[in-house]
C-alpha positions in Angstrom: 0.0 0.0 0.0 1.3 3.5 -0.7 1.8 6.5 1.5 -1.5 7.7 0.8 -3.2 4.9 2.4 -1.2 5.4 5.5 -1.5 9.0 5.8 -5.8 8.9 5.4 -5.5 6.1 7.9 -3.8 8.2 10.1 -6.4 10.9 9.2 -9.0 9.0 10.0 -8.6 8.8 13.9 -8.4 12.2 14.2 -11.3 15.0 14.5 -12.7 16.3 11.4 -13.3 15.6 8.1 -10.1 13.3 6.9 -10.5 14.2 3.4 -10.2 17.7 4.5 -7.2 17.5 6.2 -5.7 15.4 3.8 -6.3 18.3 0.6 -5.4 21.0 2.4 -2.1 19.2 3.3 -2.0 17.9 -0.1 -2.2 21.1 -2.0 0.2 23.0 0.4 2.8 20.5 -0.5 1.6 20.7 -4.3 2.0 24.5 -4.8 6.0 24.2 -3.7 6.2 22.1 -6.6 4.3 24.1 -8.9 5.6 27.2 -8.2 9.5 26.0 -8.4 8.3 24.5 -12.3 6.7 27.9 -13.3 9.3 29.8 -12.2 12.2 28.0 -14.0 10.2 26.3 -16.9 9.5 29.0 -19.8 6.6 26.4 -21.3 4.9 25.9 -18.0 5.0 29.2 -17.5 2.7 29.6 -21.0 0.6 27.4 -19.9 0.0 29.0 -17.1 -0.6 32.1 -18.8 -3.0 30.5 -21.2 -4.9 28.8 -18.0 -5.6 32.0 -16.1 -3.7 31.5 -12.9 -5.3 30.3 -9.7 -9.1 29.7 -9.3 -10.1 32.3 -6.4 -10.3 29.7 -3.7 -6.8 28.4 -4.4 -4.9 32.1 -4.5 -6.3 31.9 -0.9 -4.2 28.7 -0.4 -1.3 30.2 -2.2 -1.6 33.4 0.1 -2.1 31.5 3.3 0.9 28.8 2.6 3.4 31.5 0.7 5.1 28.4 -0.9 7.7 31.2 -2.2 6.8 34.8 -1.9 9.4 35.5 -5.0 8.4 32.1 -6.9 4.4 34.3 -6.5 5.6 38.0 -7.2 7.6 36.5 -10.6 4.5 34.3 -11.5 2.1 37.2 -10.9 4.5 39.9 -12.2 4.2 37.8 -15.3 -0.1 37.0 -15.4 -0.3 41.0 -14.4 2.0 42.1 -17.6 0.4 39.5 -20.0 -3.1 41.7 -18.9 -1.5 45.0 -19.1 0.1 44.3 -22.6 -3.0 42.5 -23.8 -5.7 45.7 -22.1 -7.5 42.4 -20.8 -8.1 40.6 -17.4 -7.1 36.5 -17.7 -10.3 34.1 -18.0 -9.2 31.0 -15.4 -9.8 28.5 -17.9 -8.2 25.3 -15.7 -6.8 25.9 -12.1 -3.8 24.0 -11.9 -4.1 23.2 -8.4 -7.7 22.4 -9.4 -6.8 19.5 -11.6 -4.3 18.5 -9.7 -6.7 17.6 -7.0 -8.8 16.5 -9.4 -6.4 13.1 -10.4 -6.0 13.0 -7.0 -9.6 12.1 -5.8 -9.3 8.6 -8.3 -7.0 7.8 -6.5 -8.2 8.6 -2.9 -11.4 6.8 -3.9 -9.8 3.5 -5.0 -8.1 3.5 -1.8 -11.3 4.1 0.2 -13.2 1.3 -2.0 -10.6 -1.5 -1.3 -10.0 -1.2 2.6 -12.7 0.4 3.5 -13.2 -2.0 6.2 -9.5 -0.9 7.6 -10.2 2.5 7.9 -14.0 2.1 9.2 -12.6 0.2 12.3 -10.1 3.0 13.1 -12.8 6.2 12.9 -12.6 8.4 15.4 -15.3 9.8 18.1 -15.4 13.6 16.2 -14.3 12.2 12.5 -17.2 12.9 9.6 -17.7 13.4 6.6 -18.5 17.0 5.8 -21.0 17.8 3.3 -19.1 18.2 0.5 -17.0 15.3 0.3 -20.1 13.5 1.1 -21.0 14.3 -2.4 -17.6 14.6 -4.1 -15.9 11.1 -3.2 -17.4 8.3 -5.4 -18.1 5.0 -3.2 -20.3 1.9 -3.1 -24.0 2.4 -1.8 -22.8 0.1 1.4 -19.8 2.0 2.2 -21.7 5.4 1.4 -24.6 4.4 3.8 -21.9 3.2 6.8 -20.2 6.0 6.2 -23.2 8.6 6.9 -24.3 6.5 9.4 -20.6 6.7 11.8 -20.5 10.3 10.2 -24.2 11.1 12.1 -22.8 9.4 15.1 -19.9 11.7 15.1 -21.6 14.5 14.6 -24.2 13.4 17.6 -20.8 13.7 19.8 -19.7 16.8 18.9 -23.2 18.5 18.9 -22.9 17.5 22.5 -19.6 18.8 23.1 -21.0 21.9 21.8 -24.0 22.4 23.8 -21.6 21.6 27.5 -19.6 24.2 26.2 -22.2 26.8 25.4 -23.3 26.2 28.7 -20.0 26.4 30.6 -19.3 29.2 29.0 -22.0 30.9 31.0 -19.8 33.8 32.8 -20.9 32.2 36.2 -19.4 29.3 35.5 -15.9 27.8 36.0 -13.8 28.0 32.1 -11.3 25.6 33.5 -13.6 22.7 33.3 -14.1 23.2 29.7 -12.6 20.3 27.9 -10.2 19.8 25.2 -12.6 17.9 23.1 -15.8 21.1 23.9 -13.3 23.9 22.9 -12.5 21.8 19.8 -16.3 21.2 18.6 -17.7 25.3 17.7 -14.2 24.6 15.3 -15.4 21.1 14.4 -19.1 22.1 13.5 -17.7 25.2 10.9 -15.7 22.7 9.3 -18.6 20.5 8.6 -20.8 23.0 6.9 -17.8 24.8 4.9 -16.2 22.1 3.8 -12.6 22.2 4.1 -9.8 22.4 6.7 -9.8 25.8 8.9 -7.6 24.6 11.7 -3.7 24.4 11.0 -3.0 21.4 8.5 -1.9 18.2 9.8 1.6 16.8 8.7 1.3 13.8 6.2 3.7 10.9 5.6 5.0 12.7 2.5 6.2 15.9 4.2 9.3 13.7 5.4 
């Protein structure tokens, strides 16, 4: 089995949504890569140029991470000339980091279908699904329908981790019994509804 099975596994006894954790990790590590290949490579560069850049979402990622903050001002320098020569703004036709991603779910997916039953017995109390990967991540009705149903219970948890710690926070109340896990779930709940990673990204097997 390859990294990528051991770092979802890894994933998947945490809190949160796994496949959350594992893109935002993922495209952190992705954008070194890409920016080190349009900086020195003349013909990615163009095809850069003809792409558009970064989808609005993923210039967020760039900003936040700062892969290279001179590997971004070249790159942009360049986009932002290309606009001023052509007295146009750049259409994002593909987002690199996009279709990158993209390739990435197959894979993720395959993964998920053939030891499904390894990373079911290792789910955590507070791991879910959040609502969009619920949708974007391709899997057999059975393993869709277990999957919802440890994702409800996990969610059951942490919607009672949040209601103790509405009501510890009460200002008569003592804030050093709050928990760990009750701080954690007002953090937890966000990430279900938007979809994606807002706490810091964890480190994955192929960071070493």
């Amino acid at each position: 089995m390859d990294k990528t099975y051991y770092d979802l596994l890894e994933l998947f006894s945490e809190s949160g949504c796994p496949i959350c954790s594992y893109k935002k990790t993922f495209e952190e590590q992705s954008l070194d890569g890409l920016f080190y290949e349009f900086v020195t490579d003349p013909e990615i560069r163009q095809k850069l140029r003809n792409q558009g850049g970064f989808c609005q979402d993923h210039l967020r990622r760039v900003f936040d991470a700062r892969p290279s903050i001179l590997g971004i001002s070249i790159v942009y320098e360049d986009l932002l000339n290309t606009s001023l020569k052509n007295e146009n703004y750049p259409v994002i036709n593909h987002c690199p980091l996009c279709q990158i991603w993209k390739d990435k779910i197959h894979h993720l997916e395959n993964i998920l279908q053939k030891r499904w039953k390894d990373f079911k017995s290792i789910w955590g109390e507070y791991t879910f699904f959040c609502t969009v990967h619920q949708n974007e991540i391709k899997l057999t009705s059975s393993i869709r329908s277990e999957l919802q149903e440890l994702t409800l219970k996990s969610l059951k948890n942490i919607d009672e981790n949040l209601k103790s710690f509405i009501q510890k926070f009460d200002y008569q109340a003592k804030k050093d019994t709050i928990t760990i896990e009750e701080s954690n779930s007002w953090q937890e709940v966000l990430e279900f509804f938007a979809g994606q990673r807002l706490r810091k990204s964890h480190h994955i097997h192929s960071r070493k």
